[in-house]
C-alpha positions as CSV (number, residue, x, y, z in Angstrom):
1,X,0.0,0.0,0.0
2,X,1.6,3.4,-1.3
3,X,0.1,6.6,0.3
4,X,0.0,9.5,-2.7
5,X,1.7,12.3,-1.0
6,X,1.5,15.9,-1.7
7,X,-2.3,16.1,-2.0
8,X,-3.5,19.5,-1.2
9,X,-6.7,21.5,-1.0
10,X,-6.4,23.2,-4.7
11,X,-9.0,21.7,-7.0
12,X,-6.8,20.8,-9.9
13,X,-4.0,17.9,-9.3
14,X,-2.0,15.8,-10.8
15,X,0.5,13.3,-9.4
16,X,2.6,10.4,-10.6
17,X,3.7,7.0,-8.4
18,X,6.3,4.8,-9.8
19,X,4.6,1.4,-10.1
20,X,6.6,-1.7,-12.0
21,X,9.7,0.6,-13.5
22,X,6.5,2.9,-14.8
23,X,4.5,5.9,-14.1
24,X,0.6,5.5,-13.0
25,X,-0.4,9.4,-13.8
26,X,-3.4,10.1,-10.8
27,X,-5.4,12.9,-11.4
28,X,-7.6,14.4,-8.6
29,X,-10.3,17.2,-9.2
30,X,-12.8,18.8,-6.1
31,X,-15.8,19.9,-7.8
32,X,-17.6,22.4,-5.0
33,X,-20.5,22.8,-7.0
34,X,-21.3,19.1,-5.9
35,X,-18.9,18.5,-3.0
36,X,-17.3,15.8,-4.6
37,X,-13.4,14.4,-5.3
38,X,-13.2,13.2,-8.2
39,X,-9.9,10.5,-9.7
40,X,-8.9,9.6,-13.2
41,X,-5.8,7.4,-13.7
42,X,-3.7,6.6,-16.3
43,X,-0.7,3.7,-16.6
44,X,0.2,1.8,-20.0
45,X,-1.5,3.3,-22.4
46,X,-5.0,2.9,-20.9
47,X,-6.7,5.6,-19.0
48,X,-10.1,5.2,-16.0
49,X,-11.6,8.9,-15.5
50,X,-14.4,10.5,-13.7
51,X,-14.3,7.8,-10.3
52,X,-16.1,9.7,-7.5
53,X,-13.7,9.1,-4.8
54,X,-15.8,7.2,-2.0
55,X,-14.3,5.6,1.8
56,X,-13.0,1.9,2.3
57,X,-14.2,1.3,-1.6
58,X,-11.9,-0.2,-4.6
59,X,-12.3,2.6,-7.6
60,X,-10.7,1.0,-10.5
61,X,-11.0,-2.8,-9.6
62,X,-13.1,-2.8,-12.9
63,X,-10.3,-1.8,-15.2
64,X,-8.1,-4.5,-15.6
65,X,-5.0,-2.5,-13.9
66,X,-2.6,-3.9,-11.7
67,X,-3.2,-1.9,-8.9
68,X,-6.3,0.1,-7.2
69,X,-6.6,3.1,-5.2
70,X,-8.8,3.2,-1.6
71,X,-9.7,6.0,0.8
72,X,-9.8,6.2,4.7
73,X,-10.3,8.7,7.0
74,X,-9.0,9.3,10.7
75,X,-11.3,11.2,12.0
76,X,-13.9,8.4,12.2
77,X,-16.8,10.0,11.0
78,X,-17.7,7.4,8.2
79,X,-18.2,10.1,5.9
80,X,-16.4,10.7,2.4
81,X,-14.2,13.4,1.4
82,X,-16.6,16.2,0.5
83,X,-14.6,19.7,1.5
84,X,-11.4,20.7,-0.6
85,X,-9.4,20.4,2.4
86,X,-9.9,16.6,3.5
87,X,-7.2,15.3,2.1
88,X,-5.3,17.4,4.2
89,X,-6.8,17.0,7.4
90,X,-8.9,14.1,7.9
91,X,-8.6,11.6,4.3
92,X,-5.7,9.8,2.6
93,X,-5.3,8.6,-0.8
94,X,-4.2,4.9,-0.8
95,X,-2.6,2.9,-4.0
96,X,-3.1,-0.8,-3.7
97,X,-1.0,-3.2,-4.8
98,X,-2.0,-6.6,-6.1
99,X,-1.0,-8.4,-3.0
100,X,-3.1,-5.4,-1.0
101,X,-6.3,-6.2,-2.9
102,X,-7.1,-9.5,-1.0
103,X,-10.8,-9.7,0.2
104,X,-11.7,-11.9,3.5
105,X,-12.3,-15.2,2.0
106,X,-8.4,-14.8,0.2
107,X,-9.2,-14.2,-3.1
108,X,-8.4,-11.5,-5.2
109,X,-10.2,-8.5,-5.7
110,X,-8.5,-7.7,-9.1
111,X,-7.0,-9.1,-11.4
């Protein structure tokens, strides 16, 4: 599990994690109109955008990528990042691995 550093409150952001000798290009928008965070991801040539970022859910586990991406909160609230400053104060922005996407019987969540 890989935290993405660096997030801040502006509503317009891109960062890159190195992931197998390669970049996976993460994009994160806030939209206040709708208080919502917003990902898109790219890696290999093939691109997911639009994901409304949600707690303790997989995002991309529908897209065939090698990895997926998973939010949690400290504060224990329960309730998903909706202000353009959680991710600086009460969220984090988790990549998972393949070996991290396990559920509880031991199979994998992606593939």
């Amino acid at each position: 599990m890989i935290k993405v550093k660096n997030i801040t409150d502006e509503t317009y952001q891109q960062h890159s994690i190195l992931f197998e000798k390669q970049s996976i290009t993460v994009e994160l928008r806030f939209l206040p109109q709708v208080e919502r965070w917003m990902l898109s991801a790219s890696f290999k040539g093939r691109s997911v955008t639009g994901i409304f970022l949600s707690l303790g859910v997989l995002h991309v586990n529908n897209s065939l990528f090698p990895f997926d991406f998973i939010v949690k909160e400290s504060s224990g609230t329960g309730i998903d990042p909706f202000k353009a400053d959680d991710f600086t104060s009460r969220c984090t922005l988790y990549m998972l691995e393949a070996q991290d996407m396990i559920d509880i019987r031991g199979l994998p969540v992606a593939i």
